[in-house]
N, C-alpha and C positions, 0 to 999 in steps of 0.2 A: 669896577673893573670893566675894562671895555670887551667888548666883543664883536669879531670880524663882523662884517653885513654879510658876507657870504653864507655864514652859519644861519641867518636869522630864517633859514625855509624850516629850520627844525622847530619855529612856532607854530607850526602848521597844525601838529597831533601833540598829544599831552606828555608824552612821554620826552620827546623832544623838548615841550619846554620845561619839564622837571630837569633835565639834564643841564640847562643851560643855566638853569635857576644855582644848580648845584656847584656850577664851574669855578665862581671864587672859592667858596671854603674847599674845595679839591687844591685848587693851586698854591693857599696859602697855606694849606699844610705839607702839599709837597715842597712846596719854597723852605720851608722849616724844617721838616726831616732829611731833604738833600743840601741844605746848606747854600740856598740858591737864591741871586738876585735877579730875578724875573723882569726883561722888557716888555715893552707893548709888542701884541703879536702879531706876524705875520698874518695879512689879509688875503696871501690866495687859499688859504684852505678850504676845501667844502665839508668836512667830515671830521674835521678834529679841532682842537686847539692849539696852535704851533706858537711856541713865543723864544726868541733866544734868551740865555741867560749868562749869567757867571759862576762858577763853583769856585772860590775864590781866584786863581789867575786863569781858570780856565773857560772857556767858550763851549757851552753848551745850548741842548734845543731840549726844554719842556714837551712832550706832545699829551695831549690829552685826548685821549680816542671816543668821537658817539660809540657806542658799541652794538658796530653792524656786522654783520656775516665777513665780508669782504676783508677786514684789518683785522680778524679775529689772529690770526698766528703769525704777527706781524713780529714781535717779538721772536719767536720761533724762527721763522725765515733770517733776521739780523745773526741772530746765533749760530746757525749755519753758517752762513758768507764768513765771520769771523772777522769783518773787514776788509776783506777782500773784493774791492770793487764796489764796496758799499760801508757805509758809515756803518758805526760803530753802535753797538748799545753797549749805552754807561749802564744803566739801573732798570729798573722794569716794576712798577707794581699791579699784580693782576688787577687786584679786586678795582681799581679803582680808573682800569683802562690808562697809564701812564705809563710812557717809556720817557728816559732820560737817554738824549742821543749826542753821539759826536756834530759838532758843530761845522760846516763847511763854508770855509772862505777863502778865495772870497765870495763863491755863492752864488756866482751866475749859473746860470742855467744854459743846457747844453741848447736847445731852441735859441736864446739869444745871441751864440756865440758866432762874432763876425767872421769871416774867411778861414772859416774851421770845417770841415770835410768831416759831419754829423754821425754819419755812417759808417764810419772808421772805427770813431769811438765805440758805437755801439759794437761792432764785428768784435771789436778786442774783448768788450765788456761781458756779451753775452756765455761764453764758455766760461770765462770765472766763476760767474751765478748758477750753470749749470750741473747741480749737484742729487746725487742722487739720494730721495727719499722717501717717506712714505705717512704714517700716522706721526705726528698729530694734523698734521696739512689735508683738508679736504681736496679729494680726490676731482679733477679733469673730468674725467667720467660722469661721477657725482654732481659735475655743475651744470654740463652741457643737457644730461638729459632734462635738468632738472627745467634748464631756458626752453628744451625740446616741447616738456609737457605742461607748459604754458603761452606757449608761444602765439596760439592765436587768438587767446584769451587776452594777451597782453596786448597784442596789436589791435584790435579791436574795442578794447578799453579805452584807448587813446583815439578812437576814432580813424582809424584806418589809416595810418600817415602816410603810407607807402605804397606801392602797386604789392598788391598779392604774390605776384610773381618771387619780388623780393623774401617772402616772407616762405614761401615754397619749397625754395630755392635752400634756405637756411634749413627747413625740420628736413631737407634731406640730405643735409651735408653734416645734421647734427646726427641723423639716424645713421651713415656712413662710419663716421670719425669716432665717436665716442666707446665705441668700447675697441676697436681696432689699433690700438696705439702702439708706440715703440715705446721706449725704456722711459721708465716715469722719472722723471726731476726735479727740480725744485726752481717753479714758474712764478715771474712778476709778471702778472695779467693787466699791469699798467704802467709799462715802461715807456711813457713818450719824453720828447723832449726834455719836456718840465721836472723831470725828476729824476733827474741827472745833475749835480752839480759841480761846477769847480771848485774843487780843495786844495788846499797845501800837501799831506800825506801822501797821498794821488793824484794825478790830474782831475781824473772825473771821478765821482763817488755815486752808486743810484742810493734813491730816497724811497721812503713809501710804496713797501712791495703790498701788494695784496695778493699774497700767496697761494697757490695752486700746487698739486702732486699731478705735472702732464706732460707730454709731450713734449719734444722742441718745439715743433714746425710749431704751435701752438704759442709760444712768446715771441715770433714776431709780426703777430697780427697789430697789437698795439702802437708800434714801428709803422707798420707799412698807411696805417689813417690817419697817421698824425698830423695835421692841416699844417702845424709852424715847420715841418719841412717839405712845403712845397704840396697846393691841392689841384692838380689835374690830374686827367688819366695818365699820362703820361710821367707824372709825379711817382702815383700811385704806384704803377708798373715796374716802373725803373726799381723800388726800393722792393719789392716782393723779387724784382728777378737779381736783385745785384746781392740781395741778406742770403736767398736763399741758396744760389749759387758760391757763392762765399764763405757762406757755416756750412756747405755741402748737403742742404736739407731737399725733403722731396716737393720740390713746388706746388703741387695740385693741395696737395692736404696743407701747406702755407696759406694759398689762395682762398682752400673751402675755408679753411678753420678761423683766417680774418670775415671773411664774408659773415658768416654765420656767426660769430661775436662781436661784429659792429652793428649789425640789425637787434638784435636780443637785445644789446648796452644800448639801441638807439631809441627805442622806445619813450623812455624816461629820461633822455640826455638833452643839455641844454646844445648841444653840437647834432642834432639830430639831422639837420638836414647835408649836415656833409656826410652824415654817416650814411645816406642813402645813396650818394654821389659814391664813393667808392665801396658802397658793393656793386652798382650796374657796373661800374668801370672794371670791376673785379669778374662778373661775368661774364663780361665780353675779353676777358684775356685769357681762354685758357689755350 
């Protein structure tokens, strides 16, 4: 069975490659107990196994999840929306991290979409998703301090990628924000472009929440970094003042609360160096 290259960082540690060792007989017996013909998979995934399938005349997506913190209630989040702005969950089985999802096509992605006004989508998209909740969804609170009280352990692990300043700037927007919140909801903490797609059902449908119990202002930090709509300051700017302004949210906490979870995710991110470009760009606007 083949698998993505993207996947292959999980050779790294042991556990990683028990999992990937494990991934045929996972798929062949899901192929069997959901009655599915399994394609070769999708190559953008980092964290899972994505393959399209058929359930006899129907179009479905296999995922098969590593199982990290992040997709842990990823399932839970689909159930909520109910399809509302977001595909569907056909089936689900815990133990074995697999969701069986509605299929989107044709599947482009909201990033590549030509002479489409990105931000529209998302304004319409964001208040269907915004739902209120609570356990089983790890809590905002819960994550931020947790980036708080490691933060310059992690920066420093990595050898200092960023000026200090960056790094300052974030434990005290995390020490601000994190318990101070408004009405908690139900957060995709990585809504960019790419995972949004075009359906038939709906125009757009999002993909792959990695669910959060936080804040609004808080779900459009992922929006406002996302390089495929556009990376200057002025890029940056415009979509922090046009979402925030538009969802009616309060700007500064939009502003901290990106700043402060593009530095923490930059760390460890292969996009690291733009994440450094728009927090100073993020700094200097307030």
């Amino acid at each position: 069975m083949h698998i993505p290259e993207r996947l292959n960082w999980l050779q790294r540690h042991e556990a990683g490659r028990a999992w990937l060792a494990s991934l045929p007989t996972i798929v062949t017996g899901l192929a069997r107990e959901w009655n599915l013909q399994v394609g070769a998979p999708f190559e953008g995934s980092n964290v899972s196994y994505v393959a399209p399938a058929m359930r006899g005349g129907e179009h479905v997506v296999l995922k098969v999840q590593w199982p990290d913190d992040e997709s842990t209630h990823e399932a839970d989040a689909l159930k909520v929306w109910n399809g509302a702005g977001a595909v569907r969950l056909l089936d689900h089985d815990l133990e074995r991290h697999a969701l069986l999802l509605e299929r989107c096509l044709p599947g482009t992605d909201l990033a590549a979409a030509a002479g489409l006004d990105a931000l529209s989508v998302l304004i319409d998209l964001l208040p269907r998703l915004w739902k209120t909740v609570g356990r089983p969804f790890k809590s905002l609170t819960e994550e931020a301090l947790g980036w708080r009280a490691s933060l310059y352990a992690d920066w420093e692990a990595v050898g200092g990628p960023c000026e200090r300043r960056l790094v300052d700037a974030t434990a005290e927007f995390l020490d601000q924000l994190a318990r101070s919140q408004g009405e908690q909801i139900l957060v995709h903490q990585d809504l960019h472009g790419e995972n949004v797609l075009a359906a038939q059902r709906e125009p757009w449908l999002v993909i792959d929440p990695k669910p959060l119990a936080g804040e609004r202002e808080f779900s459009l930090a992922p929006i406002i970094r996302s390089v495929e709509f556009g990376h200057s300051q002025r890029d940056v700017v415009y979509r922090l003042d046009r979402l925030s302004s538009e969802l009616q949210l309060d700007r500064d906490r939009v502003r901290c609360w990106t700043i402060a979870q593009t530095v923490a995710w930059g760390f460890d991110s292969n996009d690291a160096a733009s994440h450094y470009e728009t927090a100073r760009w993020l700094l200097r606007a307030e």
